[in-house]
N, C-alpha and C positions, 0 to 999 in steps of 0.2 A: 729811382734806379739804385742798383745796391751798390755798395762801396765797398774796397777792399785797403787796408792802411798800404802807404808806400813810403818807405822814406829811403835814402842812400847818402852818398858824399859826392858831391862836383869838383874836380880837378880838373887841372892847365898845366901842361908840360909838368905832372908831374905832383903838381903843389896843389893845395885847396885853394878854390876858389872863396872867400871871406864876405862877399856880400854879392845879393842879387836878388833875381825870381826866376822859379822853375815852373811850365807852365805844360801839363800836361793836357791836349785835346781830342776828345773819343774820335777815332775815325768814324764810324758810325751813325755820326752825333749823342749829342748828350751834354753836360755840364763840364765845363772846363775843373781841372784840379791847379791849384797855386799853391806855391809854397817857398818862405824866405829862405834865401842862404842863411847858414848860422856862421859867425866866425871859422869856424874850424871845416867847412867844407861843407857840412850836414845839411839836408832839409828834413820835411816831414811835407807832405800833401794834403789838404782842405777842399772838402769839394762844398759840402754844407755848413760845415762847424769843423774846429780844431783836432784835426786825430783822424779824422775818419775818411782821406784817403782819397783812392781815384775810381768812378765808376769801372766795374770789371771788361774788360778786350783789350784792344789795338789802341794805341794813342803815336797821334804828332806829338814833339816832345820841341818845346823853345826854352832857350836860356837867354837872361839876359844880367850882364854882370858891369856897375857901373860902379868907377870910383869920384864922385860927390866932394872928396877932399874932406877937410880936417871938421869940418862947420864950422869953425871960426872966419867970418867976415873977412878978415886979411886975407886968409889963406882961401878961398874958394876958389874953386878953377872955373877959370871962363867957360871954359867946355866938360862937360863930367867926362874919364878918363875911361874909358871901353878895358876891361879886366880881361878879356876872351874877345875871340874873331865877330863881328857882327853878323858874321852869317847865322850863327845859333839861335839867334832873335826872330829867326822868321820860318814859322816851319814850311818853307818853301824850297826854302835853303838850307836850315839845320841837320838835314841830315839825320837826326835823333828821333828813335820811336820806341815805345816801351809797351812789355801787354803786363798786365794788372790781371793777376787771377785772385780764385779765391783763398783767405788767408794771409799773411804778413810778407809783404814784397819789399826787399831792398834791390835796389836799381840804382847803381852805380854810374857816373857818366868821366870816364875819363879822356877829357879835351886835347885836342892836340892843336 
């Protein structure tokens, strides 16, 4: 299936979001796209290999953004710490959908 690159920035009231995954899904069917949060808000999409993005249509769009804590063993949180609403985690409820055409798509999600 052909791929078209996607990448954008994930904010929350405002701010970037600093760690996660974005998980785009063909409505269609077809191969899911993933892609980490980067500090700064940004991801990039991987449907086969690194770069190359989200098969082209209609996609469910999931976020999930968790805070893990410091990694140091003292400091680990009993429960990792939900960055955003849980509802973004389940494209049932997220709300979030994105089309991927052909060519260079930035796709923005900003959270409220």
């Amino acid at each position: 299936m052909e791929t078209s690159t996607v990448s954008g920035t994930i904010t929350y009231d405002g701010k970037p979001v600093t760690t996660g995954t974005v998980m785009f899904t063909p409505v269609g069917g077809g191969p899911p796209a993933t892609g980490q949060i980067q500090q700064d808000g940004t991801y990039n999409l991987k449907t086969y290999e690194e770069g190359d993005g989200a098969v082209l249509g209609e996609h469910k769009v999931t976020i999930v953004a968790l805070d893990m804590g410091s990694g140091l063993p003292e400091e680990a949180a009993s429960e990792p710490r939900a960055l955003i609403p849980d509802k973004y985690g389940r494209d049932t409820t997220s709300g979030l959908t994105a089309t991927v055409t052909d060519g260079e798509n930035t796709i923005d999600f900003p959270l409220e």
